[in-house]
DSSP file (Angstrom, degrees, kcal/mol; ACC not computed):
  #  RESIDUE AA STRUCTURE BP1 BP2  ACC     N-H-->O    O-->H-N    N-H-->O    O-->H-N    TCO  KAPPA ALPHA  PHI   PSI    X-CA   Y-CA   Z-CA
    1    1 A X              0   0    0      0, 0.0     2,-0.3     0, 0.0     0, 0.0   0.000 360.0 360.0 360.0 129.4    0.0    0.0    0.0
    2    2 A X        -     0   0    0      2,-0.0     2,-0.5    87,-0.0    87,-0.0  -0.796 360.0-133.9-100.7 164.9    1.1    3.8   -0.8
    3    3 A X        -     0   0    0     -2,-0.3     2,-0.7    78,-0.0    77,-0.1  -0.997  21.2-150.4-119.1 111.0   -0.4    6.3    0.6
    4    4 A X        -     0   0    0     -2,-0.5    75,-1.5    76,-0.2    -2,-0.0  -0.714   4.3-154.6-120.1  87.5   -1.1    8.8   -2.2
    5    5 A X  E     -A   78   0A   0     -2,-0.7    73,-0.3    73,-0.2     3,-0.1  -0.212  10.7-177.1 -70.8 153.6   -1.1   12.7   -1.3
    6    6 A X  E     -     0   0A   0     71,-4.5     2,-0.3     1,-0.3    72,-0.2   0.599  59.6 -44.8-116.1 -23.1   -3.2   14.8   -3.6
    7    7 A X  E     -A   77   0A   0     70,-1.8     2,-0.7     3,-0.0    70,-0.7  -0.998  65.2 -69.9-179.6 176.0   -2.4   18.3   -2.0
    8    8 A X  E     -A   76   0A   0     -2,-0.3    68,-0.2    68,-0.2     3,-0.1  -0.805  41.3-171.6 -95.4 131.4   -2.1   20.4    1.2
    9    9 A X  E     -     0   0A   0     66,-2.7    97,-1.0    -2,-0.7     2,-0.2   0.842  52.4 -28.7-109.2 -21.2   -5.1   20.9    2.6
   10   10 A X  E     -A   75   0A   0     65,-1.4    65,-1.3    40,-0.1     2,-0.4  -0.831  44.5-150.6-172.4 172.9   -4.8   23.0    5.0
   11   11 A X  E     -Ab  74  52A   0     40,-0.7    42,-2.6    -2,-0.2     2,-0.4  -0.945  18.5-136.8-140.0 151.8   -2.4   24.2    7.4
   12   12 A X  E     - b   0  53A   0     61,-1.4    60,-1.2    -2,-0.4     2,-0.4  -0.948  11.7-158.5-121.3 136.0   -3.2   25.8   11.2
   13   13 A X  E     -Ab  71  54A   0     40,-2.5    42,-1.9    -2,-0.4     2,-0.6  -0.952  11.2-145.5-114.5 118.3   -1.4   29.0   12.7
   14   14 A X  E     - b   0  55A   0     56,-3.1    42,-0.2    -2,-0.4     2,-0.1  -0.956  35.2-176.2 -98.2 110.1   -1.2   29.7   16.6
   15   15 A X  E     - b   0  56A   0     40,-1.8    42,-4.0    -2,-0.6    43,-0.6  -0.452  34.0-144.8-135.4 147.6   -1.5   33.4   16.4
   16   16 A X  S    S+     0   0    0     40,-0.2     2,-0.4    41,-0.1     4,-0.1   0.646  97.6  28.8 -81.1 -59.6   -1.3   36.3   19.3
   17   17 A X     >  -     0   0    0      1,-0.1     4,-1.6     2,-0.1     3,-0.4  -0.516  66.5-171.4-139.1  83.4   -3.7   38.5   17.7
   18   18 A X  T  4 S+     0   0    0     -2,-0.4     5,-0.5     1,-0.2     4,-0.2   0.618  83.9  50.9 -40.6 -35.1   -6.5   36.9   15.5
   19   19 A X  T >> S+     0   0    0      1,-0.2     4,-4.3     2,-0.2     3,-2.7   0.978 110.8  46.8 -71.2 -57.3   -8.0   40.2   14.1
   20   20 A X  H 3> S+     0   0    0     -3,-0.4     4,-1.3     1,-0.3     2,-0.3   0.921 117.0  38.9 -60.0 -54.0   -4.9   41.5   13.0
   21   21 A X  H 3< S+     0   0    0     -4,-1.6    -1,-0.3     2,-0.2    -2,-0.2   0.158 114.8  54.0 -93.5  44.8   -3.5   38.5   11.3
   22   22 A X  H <>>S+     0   0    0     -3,-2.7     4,-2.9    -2,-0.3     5,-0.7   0.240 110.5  49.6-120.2 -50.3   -7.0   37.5    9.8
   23   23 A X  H  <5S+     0   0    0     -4,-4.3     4,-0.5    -5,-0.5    -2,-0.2   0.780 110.7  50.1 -70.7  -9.3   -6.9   41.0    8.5
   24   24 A X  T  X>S+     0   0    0     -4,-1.3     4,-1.4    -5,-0.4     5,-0.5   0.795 114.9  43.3 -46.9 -61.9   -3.3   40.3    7.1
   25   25 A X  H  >5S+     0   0    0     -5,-0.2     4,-1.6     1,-0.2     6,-1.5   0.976 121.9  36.1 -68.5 -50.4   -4.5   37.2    5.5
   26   26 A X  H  <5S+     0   0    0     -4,-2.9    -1,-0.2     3,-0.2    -3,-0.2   0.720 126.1  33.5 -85.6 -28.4   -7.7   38.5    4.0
   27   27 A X  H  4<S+     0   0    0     -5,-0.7    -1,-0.2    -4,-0.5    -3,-0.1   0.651 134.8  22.9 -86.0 -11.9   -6.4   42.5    3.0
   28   28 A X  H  <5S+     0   0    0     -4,-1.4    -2,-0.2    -3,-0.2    -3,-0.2   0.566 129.5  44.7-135.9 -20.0   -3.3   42.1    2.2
   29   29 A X  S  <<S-     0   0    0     -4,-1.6    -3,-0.2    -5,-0.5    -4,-0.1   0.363  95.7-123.8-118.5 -17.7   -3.3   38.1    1.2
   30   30 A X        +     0   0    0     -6,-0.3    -4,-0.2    -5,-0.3    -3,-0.1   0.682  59.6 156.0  85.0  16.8   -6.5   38.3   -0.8
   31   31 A X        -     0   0    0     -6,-1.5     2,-0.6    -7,-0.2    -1,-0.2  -0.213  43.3-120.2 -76.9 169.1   -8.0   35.2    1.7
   32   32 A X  B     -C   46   0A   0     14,-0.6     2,-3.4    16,-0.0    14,-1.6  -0.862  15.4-131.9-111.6 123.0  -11.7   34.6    2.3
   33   33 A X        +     0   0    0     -2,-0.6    12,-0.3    12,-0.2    11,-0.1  -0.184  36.4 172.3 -79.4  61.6  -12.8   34.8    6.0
   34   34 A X        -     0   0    0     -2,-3.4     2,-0.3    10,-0.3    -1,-0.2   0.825  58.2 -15.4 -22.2 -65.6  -14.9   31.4    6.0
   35   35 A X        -     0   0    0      9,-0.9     2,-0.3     8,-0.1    -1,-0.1  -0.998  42.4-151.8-150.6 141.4  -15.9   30.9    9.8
   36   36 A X        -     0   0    0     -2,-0.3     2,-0.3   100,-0.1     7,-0.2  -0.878  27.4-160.6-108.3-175.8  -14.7   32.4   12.6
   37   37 A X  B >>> -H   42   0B   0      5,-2.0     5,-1.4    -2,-0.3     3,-1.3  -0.806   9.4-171.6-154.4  95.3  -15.5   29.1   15.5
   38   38 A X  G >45S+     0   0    0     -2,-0.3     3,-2.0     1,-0.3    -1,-0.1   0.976  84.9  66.6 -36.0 -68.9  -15.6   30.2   19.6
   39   39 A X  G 345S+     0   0    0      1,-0.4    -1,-0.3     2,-0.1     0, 0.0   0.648 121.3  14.1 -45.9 -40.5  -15.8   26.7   20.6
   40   40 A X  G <45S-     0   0    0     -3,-1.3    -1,-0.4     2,-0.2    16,-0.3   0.385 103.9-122.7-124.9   5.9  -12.0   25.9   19.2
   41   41 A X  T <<5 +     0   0    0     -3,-2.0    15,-2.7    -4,-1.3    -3,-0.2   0.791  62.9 144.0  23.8  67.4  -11.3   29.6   19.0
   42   42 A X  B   < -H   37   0B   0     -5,-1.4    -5,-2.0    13,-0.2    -1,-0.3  -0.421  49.4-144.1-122.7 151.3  -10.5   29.3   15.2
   43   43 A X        -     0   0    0     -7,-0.2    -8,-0.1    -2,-0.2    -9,-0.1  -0.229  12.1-152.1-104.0  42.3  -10.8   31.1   12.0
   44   44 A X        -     0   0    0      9,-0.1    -9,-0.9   -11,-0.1     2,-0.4   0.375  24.5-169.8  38.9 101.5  -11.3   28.9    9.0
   45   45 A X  E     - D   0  52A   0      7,-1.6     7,-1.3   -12,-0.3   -12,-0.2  -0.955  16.1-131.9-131.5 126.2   -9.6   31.3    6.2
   46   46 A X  E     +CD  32  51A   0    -14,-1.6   -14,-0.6    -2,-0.4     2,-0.3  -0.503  27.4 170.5 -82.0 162.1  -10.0   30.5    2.1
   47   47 A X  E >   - D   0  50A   0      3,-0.6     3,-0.7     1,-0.6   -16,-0.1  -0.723  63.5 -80.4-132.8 125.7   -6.7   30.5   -0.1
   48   48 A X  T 3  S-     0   0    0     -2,-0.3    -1,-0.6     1,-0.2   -16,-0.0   0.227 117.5  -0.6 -12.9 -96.5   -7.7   29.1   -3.4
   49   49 A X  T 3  S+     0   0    0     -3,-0.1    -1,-0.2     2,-0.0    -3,-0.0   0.737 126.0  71.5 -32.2 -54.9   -7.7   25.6   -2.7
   50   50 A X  E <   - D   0  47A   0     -3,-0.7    -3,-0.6     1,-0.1     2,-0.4   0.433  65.3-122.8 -58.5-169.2   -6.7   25.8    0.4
   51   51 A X  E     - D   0  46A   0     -5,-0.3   -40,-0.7   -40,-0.1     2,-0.3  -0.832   8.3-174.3  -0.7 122.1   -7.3   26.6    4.3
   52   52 A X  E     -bD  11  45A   0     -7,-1.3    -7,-1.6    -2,-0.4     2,-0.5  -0.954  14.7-161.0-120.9 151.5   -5.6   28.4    5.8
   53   53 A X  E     -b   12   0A   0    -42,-2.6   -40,-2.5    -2,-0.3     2,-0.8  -0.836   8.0-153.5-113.3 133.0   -6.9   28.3   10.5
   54   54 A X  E     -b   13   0A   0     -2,-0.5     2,-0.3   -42,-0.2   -40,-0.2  -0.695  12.5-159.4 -92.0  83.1   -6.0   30.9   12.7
   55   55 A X  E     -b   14   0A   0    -42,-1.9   -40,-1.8    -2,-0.8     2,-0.5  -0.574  22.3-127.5 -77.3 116.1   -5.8   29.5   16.5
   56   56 A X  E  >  -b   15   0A   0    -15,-2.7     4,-1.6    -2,-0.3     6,-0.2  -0.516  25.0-166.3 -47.0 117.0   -6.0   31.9   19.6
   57   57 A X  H  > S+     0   0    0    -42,-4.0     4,-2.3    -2,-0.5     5,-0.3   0.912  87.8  47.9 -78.3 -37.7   -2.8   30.5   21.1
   58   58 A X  H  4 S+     0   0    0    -43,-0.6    -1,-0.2     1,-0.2    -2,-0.1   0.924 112.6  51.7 -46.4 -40.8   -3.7   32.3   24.6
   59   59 A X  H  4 S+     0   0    0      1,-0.3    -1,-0.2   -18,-0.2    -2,-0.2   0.831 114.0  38.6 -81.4 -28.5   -7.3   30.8   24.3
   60   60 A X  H  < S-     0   0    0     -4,-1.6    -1,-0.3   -19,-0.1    -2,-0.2   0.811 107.4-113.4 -82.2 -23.2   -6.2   26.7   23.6
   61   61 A X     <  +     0   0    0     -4,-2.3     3,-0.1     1,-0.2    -3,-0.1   0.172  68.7 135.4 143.0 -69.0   -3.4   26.5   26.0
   62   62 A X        -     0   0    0     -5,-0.3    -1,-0.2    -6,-0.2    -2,-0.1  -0.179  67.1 -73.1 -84.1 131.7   -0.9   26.1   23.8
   63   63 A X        -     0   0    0     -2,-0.1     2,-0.2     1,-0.1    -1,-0.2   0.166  56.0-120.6 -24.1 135.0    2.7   27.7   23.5
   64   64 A X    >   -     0   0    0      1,-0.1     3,-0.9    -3,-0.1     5,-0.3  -0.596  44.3 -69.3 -83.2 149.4    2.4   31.5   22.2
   65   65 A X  T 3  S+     0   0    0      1,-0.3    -1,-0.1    -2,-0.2     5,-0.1  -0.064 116.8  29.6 -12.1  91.6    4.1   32.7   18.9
   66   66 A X  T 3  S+     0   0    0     -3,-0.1    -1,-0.3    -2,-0.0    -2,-0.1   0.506  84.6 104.6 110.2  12.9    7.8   32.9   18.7
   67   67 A X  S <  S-     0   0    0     -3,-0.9    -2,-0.2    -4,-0.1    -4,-0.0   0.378 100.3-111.0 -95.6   5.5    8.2   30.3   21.1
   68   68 A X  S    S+     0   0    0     -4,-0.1    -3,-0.1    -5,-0.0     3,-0.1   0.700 104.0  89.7  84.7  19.2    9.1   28.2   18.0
   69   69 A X        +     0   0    0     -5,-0.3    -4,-0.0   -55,-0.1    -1,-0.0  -0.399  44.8 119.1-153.0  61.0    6.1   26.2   18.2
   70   70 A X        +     0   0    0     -5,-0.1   -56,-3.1     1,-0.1     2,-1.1   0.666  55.4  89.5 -98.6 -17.4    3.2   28.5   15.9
   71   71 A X  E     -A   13   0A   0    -58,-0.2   -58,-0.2     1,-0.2     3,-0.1  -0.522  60.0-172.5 -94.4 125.4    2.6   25.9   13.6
   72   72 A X  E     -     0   0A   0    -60,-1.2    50,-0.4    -2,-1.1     2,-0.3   0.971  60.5 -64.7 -36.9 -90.5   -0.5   23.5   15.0
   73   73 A X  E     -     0   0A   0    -61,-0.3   -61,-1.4    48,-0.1     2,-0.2  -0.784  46.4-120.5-149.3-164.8   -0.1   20.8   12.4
   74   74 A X  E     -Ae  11 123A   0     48,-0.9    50,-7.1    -2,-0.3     2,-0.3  -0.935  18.3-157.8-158.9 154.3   -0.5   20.2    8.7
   75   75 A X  E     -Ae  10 124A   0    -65,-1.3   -66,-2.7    48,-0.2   -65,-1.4  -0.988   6.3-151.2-150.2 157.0   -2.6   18.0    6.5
   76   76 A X  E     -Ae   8 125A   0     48,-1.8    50,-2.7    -2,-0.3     2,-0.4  -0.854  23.6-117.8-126.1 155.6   -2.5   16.7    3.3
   77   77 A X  E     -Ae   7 126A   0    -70,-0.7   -71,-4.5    -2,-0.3   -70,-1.8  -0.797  35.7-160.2 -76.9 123.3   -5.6   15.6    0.9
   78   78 A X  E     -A    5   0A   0     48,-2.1     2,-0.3    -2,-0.4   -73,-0.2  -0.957   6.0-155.9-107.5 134.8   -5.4   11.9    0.2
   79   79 A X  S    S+     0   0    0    -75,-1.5     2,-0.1    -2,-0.3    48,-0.0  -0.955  81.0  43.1-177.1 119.0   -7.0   10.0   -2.6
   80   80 A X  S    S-     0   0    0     -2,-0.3     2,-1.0   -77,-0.1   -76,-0.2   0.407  88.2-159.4  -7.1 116.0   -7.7    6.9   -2.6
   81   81 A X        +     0   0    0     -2,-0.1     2,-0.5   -78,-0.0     3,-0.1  -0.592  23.9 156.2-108.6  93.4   -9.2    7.1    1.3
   82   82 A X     >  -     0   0    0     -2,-1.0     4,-1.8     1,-0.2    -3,-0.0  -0.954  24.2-170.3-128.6 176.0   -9.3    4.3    2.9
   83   83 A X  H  > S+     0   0    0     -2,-0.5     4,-2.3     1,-0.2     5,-0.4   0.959  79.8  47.1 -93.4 -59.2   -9.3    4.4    6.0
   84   84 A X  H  > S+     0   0    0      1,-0.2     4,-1.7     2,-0.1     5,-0.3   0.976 119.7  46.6 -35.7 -25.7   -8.9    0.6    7.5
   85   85 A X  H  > S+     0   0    0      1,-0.2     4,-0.6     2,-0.1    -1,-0.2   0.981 113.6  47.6 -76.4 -22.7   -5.9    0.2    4.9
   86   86 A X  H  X S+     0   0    0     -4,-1.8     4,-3.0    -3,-0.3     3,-0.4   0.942 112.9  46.2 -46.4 -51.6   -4.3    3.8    5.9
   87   87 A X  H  X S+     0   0    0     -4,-2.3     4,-2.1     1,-0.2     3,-0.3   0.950 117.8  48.5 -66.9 -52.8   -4.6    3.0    9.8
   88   88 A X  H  X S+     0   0    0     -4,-1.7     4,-2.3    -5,-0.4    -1,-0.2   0.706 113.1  51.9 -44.0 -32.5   -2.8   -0.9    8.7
   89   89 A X  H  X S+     0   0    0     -4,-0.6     4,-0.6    -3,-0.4    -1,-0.3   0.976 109.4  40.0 -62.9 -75.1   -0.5    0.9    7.0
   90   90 A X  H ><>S+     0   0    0     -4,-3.0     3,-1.0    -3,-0.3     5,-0.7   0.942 115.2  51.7 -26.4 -82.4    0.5    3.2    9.6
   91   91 A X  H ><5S+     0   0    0     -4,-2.1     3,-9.9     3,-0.2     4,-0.3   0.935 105.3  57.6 -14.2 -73.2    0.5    0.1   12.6
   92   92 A X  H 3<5S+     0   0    0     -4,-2.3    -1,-0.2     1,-0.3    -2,-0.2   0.685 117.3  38.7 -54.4  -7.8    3.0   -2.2    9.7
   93   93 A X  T <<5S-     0   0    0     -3,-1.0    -1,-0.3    -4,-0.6    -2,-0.2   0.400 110.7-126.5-115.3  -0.1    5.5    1.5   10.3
   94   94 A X  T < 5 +     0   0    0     -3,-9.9     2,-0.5     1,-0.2    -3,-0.2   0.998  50.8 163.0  64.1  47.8    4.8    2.0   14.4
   95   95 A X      < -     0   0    0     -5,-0.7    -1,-0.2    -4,-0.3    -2,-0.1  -0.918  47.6-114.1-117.6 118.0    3.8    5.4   13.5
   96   96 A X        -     0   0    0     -2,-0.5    20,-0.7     1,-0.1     2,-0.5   0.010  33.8-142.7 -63.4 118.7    1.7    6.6   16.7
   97   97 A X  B     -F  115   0A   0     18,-0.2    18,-0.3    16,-0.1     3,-0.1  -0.655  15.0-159.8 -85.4 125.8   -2.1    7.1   15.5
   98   98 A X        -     0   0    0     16,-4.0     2,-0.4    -2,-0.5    17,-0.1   0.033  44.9 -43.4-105.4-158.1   -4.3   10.0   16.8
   99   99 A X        -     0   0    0     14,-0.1     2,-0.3     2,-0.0    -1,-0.2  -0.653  54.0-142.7 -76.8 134.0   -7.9   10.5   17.0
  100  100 A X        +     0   0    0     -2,-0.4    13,-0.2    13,-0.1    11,-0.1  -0.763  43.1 121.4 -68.2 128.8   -9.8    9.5   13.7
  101  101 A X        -     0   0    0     11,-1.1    11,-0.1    -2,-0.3     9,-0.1  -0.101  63.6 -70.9 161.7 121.1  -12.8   11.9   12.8
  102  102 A X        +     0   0    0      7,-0.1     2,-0.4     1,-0.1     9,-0.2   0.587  56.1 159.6 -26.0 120.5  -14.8   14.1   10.8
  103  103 A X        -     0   0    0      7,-2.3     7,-0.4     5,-0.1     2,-0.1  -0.982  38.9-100.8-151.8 142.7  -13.1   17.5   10.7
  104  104 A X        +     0   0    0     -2,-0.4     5,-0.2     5,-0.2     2,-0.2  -0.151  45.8 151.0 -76.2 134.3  -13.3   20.5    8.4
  105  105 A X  B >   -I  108   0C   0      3,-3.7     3,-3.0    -2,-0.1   -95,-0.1  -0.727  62.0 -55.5-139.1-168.4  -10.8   21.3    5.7
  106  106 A X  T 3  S+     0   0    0    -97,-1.0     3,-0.1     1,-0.3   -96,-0.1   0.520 132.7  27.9 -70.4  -4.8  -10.5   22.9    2.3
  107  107 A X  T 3  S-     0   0    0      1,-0.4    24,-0.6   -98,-0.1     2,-0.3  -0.047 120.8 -98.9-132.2  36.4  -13.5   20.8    0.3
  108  108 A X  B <   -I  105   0C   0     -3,-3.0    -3,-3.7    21,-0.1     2,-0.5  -0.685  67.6  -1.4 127.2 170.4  -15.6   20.1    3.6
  109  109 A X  S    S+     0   0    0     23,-0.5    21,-1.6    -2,-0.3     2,-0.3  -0.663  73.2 137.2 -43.7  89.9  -16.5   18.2    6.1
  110  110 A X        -     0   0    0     -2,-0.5    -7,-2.3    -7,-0.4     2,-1.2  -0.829  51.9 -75.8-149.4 176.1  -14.7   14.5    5.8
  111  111 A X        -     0   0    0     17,-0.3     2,-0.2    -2,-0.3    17,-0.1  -0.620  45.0-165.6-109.9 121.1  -13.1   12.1    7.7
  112  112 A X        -     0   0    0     -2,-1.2   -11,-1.1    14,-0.1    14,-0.2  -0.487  21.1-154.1-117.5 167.5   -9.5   12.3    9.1
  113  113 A X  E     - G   0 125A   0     12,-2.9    12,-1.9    -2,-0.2     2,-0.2  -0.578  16.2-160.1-106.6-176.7   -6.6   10.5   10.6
  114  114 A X  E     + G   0 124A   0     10,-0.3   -16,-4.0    -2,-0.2     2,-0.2  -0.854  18.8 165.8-145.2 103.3   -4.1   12.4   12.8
  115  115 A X  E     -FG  97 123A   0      8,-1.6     8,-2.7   -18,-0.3     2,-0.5  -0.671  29.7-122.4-120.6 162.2   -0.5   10.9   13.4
  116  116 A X  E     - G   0 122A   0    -20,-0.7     2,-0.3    -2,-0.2     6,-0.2  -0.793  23.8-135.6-111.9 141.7    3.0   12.3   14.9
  117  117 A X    >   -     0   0    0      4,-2.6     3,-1.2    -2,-0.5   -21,-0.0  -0.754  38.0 -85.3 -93.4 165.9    6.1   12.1   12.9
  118  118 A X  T 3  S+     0   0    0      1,-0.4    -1,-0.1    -2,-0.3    -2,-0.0   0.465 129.1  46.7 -43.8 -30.9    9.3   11.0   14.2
  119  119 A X  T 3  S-     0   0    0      0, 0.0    -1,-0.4     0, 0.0    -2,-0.0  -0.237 123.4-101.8-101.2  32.7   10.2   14.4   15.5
  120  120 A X    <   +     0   0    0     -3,-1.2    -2,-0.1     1,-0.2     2,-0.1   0.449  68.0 146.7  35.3  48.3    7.0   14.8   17.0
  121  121 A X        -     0   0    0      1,-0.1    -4,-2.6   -48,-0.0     2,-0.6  -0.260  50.6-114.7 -90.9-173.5    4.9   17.1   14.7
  122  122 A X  E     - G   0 116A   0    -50,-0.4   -48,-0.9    -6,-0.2     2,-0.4  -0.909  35.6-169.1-120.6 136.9    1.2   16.6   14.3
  123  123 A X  E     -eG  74 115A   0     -8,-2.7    -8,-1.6    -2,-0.6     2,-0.3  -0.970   9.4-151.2-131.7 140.5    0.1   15.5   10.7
  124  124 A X  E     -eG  75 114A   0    -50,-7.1   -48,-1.8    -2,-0.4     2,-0.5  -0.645   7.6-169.2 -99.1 136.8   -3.2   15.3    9.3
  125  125 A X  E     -eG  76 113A   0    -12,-1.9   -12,-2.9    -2,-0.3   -48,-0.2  -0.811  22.3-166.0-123.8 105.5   -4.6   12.8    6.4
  126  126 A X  E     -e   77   0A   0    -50,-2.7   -48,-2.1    -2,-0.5     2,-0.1  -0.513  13.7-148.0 -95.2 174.9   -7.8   13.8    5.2
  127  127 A X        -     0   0    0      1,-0.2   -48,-0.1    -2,-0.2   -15,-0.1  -0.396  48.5 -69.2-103.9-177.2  -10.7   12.0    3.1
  128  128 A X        -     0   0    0     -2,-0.1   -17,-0.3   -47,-0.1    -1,-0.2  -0.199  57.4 -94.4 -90.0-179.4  -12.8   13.7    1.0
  129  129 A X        -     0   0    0    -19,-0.1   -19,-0.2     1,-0.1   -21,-0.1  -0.351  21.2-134.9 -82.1 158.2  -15.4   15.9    2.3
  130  130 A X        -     0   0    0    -21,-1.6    -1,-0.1     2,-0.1   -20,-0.1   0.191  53.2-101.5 -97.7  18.6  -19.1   14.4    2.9
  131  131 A X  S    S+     0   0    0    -24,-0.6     2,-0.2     1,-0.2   -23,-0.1   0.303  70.3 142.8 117.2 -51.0  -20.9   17.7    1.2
  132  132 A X        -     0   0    0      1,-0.1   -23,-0.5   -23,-0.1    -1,-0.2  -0.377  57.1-100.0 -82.6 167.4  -22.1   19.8    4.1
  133  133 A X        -     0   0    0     -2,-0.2    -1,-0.1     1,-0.1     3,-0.1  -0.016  54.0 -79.1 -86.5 149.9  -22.1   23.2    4.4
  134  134 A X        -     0   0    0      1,-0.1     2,-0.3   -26,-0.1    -1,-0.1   0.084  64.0-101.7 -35.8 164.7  -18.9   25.2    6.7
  135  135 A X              0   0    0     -3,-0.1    -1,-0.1     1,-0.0     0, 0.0  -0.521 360.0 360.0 -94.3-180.0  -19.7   24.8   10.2
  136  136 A X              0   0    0     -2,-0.3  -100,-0.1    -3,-0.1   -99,-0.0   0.292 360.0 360.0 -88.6 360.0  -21.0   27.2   12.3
């Protein structure tokens, strides 16, 4: 089995100050303000193809900007998905497996795996999206 990337799908930014670099991305970067999302305290951001998400770093938690640690993760669009042959795949390499589930990316709603790399970044493989509308 290969595992066969089709694109970057979307990449997540832990940001200081949401307005300003949502007004960066969208005035000055020509991006499309999608969603903004309380609940994860996210912006959802168009690029043609792409995603790009803007994360309150204050709001999650999570190390602040310029602590060497802004990027979240990254995910790639994969095609063929499936999923039992991905996760088998994965197992046959040790490669530590994270939660599997629908989460939103640059075509949708779909379902995705989440895994660490060897240096212990976070990578996303999603499937293709089920259809529905941005979230709320």
């Amino acid at each position: 089995m290969k595992i066969q990337v089709r694109k970057l799908d979307h990449l997540v930014l832990r940001v200081r100050n949401i307005e300003v670099m949502r007004a960066f991305y969208c005035d000055v970067l020509g991006a499309e303000h999608v969603a903004y999302r309380p609940k994860f305290a996210m912006s959802h951001l168009r690029l043609g193809e792409s995603m790009l998400d803007l994360v309150e770093a204050d709001k999650r938690g999570v190390p602040p900007p310029g602590s060497g640690a802004n990027l979240d993760h990254f995910c790639f669009r994969v095609e063929p998905f499936d999923q039992e042959a991905i996760v088998a795949h994965l197992k046959r390499h040790n490669v530590p497996i994270g939660p599997i589930r629908d989460r939103y990316g640059a075509e949708g709603n779909g379902v995705s795996i989440y895994l660490t790399d060897p240096e212990g970044n976070t990578v996303e493989l999603k499937g293709p999206s089920d259809g529905k509308p941005p979230p709320a």
